[in-house]
N, C-alpha and C positions, 0 to 999 in steps of 0.2 A: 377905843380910846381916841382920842381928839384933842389936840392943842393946836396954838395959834400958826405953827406953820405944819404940821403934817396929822395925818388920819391913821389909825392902821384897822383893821377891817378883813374880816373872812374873804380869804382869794375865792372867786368865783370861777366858770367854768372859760364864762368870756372875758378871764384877764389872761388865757393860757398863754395867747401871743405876744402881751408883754412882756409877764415872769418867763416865758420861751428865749425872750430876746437878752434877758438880762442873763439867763444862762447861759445861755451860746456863746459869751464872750467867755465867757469861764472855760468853755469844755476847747475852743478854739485858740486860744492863747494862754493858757496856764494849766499848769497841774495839778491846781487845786482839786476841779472833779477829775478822777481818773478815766472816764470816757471818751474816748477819743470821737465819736459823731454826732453833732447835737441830734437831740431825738427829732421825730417828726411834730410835725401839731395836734396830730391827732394821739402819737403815740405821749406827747406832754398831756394831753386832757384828760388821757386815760389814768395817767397816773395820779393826775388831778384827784379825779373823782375816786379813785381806789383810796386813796389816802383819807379823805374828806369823809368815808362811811365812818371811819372812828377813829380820824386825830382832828385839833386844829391846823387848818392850812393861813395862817397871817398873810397879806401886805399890808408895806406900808405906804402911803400918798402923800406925796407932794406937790400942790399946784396944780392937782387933778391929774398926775403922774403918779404910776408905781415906779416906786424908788428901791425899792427892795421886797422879800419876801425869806417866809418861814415856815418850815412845818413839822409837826413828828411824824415819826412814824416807826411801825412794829420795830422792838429791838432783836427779837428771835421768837417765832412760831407756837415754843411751850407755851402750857398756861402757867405756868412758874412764873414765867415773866411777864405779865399782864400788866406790874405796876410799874414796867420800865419801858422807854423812848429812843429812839435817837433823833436827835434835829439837826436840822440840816437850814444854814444860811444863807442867801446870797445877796447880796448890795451894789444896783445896781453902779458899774466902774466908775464914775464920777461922780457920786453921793455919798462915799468915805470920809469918817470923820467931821460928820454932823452928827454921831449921839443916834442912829438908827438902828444900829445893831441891836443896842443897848436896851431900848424902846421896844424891838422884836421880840427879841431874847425876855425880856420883862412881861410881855401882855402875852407871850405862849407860855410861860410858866407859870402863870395867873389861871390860863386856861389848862392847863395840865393838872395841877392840883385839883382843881372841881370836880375833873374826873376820877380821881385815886391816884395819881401819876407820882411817884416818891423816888426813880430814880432816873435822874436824863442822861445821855449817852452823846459823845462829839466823834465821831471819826473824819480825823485830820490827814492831811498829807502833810508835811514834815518836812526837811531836808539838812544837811550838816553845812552845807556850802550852799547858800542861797544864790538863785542866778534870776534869768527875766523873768524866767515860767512860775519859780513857786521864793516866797519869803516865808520866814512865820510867825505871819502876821497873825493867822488864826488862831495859832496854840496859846498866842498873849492876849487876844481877844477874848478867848476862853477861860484864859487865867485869870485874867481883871475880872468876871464876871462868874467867878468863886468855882469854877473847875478846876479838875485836878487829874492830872495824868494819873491813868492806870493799867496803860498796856502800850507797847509800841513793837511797832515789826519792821525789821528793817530789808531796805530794797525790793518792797513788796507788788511794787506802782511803777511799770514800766512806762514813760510817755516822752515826747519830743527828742529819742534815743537815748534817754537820761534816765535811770533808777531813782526812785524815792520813796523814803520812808512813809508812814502813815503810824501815829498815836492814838488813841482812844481815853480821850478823859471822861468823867463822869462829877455830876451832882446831885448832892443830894436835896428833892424838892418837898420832902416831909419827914415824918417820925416812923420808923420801921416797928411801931408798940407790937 
């Protein structure tokens, strides 16, 4: 997909060090991912290319910038669950609230369905009292964008000495006939 100010396009192997860069702020100042060491770059490509045999991996481009990025990937092992996902976002810190998520979110569930893809999966970190680290921002991101909470765990997600929750909403992106 392509409009007048951004692209969004299959992440490649040599965009790891950008989408690398745009996580690392995440894993280094928020709680959003629960990892507390950005990975390495080779251990990023690897997961690149693992994902890439059988999901879509999105960015999206800005001005010949990746601005963000998206992918699914397996929701659990069975084959039971073959027509289900979880994806996973990130935007990068100063390109919020231009309408990219939205965009991501939209052109991975265009390509989810082609494949048989009928139910998408969010797992969220959460919090009761928002502070620097984590807001939730994501679970209303996921909201607006017709998810729906259907599990939550609380004080699951130890990080910067502070416990926090994690939800799991879900959508549905076909008909279960």
């Amino acid at each position: 997909m392509k409009t007048n100010t951004f692209e969004i396009r299959g992440a490649e192997i040599s965009d790891a060090q950008n989408l690398l860069e745009i996580y690392s702020y995440y894993v280094q100042n928020t709680a959003i991912s629960f990892e507390y060491e950005v990975p390495t770059l080779e251990e990023f490509k690897s997961r690149i290319e693992r994902i890439k045999k059988k999901y879509p991996y999105i960015c999206i481009v800005e001005d010949g910038k990746i601005a963000g990025y998206a992918y699914a990937n397996t929701f659990k092992e069975r084959a039971a669950y073959k027509h289900c996902v979880e994806l996973t976002i990130y935007i990068a810190k100063d390109k919020h609230k231009k309408g990219y998520g939205r965009a991501l979110y939209e052109e991975l569930e265009a390509r989810l369905k082609k494949i048989g893809i009928l139910n998408a999966y969010a797992c969220i970190a959460v919090t009761k009292n928002e502070d620097e680290y984590l807001s939730n921002n994501s679970e209303q991101f996921h909201a607006h964008l017709g998810f729906q909470k259907c599990g939550e765990f609380t004080k699951c997600g130890s990080k910067f000495g502070r416990w926090y929750d994690m939800i799991w909403m879900e959508k549905m992106l076909g008909s279960h006939d």
